[in-house]
C-alpha positions as CSV (number, residue, x, y, z in Angstrom):
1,X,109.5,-168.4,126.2
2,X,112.3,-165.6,126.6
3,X,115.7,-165.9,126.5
4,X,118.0,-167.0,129.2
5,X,115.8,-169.2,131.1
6,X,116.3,-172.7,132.8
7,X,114.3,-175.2,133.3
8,X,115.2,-179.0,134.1
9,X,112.8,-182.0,133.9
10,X,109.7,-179.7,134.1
11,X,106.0,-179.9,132.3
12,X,105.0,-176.5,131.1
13,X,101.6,-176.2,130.0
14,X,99.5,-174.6,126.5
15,X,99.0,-171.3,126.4
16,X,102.4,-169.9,129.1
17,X,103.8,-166.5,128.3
18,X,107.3,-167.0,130.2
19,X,109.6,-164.3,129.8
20,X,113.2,-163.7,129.9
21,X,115.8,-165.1,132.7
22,X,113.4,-167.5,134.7
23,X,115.2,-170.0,136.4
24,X,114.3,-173.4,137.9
25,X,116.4,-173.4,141.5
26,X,117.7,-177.2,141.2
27,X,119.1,-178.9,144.0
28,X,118.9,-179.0,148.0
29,X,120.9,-179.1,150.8
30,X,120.2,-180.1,154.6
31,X,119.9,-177.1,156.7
32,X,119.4,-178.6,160.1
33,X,120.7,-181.4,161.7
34,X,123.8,-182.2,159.7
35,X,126.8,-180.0,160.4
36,X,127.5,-179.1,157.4
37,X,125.8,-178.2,153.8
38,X,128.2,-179.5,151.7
39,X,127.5,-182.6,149.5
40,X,130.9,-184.6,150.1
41,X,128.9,-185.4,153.5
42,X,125.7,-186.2,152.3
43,X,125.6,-187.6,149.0
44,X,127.7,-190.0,146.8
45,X,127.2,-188.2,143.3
46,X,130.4,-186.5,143.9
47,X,129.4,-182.9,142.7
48,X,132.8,-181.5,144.2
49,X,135.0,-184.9,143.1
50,X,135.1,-186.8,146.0
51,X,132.5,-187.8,148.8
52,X,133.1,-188.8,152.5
53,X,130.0,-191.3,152.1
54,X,129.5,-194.7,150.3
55,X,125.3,-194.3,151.2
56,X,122.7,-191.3,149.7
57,X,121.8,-189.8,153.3
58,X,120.0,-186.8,152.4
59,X,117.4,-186.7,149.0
60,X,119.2,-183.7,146.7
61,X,115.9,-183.3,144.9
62,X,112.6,-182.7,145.4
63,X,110.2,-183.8,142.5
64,X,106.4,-182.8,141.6
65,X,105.8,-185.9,140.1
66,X,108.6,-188.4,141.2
67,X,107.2,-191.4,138.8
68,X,106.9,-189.0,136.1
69,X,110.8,-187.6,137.0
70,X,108.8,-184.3,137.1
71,X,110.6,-181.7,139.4
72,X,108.2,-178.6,138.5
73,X,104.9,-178.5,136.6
74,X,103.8,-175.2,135.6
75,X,100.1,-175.5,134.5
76,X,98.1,-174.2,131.3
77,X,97.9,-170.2,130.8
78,X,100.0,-169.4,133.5
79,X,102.2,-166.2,132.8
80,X,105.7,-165.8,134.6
81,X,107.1,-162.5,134.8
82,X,111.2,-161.7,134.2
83,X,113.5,-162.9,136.3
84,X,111.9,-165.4,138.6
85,X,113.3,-168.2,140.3
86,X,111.4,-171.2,141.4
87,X,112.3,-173.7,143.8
88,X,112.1,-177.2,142.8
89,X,109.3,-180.0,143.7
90,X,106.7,-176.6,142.8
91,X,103.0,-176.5,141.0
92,X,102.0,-173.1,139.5
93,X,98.5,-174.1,138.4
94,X,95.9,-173.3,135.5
95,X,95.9,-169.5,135.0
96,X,98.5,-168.3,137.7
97,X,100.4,-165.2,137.3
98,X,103.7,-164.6,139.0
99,X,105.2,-161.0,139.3
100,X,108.7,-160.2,137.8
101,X,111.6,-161.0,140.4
102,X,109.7,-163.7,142.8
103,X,111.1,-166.7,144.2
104,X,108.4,-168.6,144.4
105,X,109.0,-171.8,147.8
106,X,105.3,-172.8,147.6
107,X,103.0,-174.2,145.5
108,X,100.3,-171.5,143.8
109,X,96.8,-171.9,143.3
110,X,95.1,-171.4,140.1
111,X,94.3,-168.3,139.1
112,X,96.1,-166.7,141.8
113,X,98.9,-163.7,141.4
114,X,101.7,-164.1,143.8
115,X,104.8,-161.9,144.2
116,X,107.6,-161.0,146.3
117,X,110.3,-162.7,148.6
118,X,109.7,-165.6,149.0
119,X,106.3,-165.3,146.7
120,X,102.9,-164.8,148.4
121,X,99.4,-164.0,147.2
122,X,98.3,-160.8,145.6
123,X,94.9,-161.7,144.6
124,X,92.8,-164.2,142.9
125,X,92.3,-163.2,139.4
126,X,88.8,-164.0,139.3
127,X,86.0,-165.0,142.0
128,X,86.2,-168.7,143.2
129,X,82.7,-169.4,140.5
130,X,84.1,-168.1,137.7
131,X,87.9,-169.8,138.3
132,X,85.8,-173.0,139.3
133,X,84.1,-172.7,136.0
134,X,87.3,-172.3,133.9
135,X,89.0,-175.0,135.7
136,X,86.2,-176.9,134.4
137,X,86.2,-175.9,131.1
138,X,90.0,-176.4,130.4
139,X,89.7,-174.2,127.4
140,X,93.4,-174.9,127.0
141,X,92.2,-178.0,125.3
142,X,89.8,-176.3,122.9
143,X,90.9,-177.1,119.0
144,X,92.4,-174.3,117.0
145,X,89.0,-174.2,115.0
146,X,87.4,-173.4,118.5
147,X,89.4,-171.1,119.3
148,X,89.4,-169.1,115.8
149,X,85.5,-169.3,116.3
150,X,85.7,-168.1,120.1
151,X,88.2,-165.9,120.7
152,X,86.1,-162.4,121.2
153,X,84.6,-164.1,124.0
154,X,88.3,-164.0,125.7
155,X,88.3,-160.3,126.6
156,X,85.7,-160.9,129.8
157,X,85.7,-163.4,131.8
158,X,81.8,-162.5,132.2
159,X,80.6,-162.7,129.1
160,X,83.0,-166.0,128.4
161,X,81.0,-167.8,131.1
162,X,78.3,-166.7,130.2
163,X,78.6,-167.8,126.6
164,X,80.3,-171.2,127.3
165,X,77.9,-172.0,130.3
C-alpha cells in the first residue's frame, strides 16, 4: 500500500497493489428533502459541538457489510491506481482495476477496469469464461508452495486456464 492513503473499517483483500493517496470518502449527508446539509439538524453525534436534535434522523454511513461494521470491501487482486477516492458502502471485486484519479459511487464487477468521474467501465479484463473460471479458482488462496510451483503459468491468462483446468 502507498503512502498517504485512508481507509476506515474496510476489508482489503490478498494480493492488492494500492498506491499512493487513495482515500475512503467517509460520511453522508441528505441531499434532498431536508433543508439543509449540515449535521446539527440531522444527527446527534455532535460533529460541529452542538446538535438541534435529541433523535438520529438521517443514517451518516453507509456500510458493505453492516453486521461485519464493514463500510468498503475491496476484493483479492484488485489494483487501485493514485489518487482515488471511493465512496463509502462500495465492493471493488476479485481482480478489478481502477484508473489513477477515479471516484468510484458504484460498486465494480470483478475483473472489470473502471475510470473517470464518477468511475465507469473501461473494459472487462478478460472474457466472461475465463473471469468465471478464476472466480472459481480463487487462486488468491493458493499456499505459497503453490504459488512458487505455479507462478510462470501467471503471464497468460490462456495458458493458466488451460493448465489449472
Amino acid at each position: 500500500m502507498g503512502v498517504n492513503c485512508n481507509f476506515y473499517k474496510t476489508k482489503i483483500g490478498r494480493f492488492c497493489s494500492i498506491s499512493s493517496d487513495v482515500k475512503l470518502i467517509n460520511g453522508n449527508h441528505p441531499s434532498s428533502k431536508f433543508v439543509s446539509t449540515h449535521p446539527a439538524f440531522y444527527s446527534v453525534m455532535g460533529q460541529a459541538g452542538f446538535s438541534y436534535t435529541s433523535e438520529q434522523l438521517f443514517k451518516e454511513n453507509l456500510y458493505y457489510c453492516e453486521e461485519k461494521d464493514v463500510i468498503l470491501n475491496i476484493g483479492n487482486d484488485v489494483w487501485i491506481g493514485q489518487a482515488v477516492m471511493i465512496m463509502e458502502g462500495i465492493s471493488i471485486g476479485d481482480g478489478a482495476i481502477i484508473a489513477s484519479g477515479a471516484i468510484v459511487t458504484k460498486n465494480v464487477e470483478p475483473y472489470t477496469i473502471v475510470g473517470g468521474v464518477p468511475a465507469k467501465e473501461i473494459k472487462k479484463r478478460f472474457s466472461e469464461t475465463q473471469i468465471s473460471f478464476l472466480l472459481n479458482e480463487k487462486w488468491w488462496e493458493y499456499s505459497n508452495e503453490k504459488l512458487e510451483e505455479n507462478y510462470y503459468l501467471f503471464r497468460d491468462i490462456d495458458i493458466f486456464v488451460k493448465k489449472r483446468d
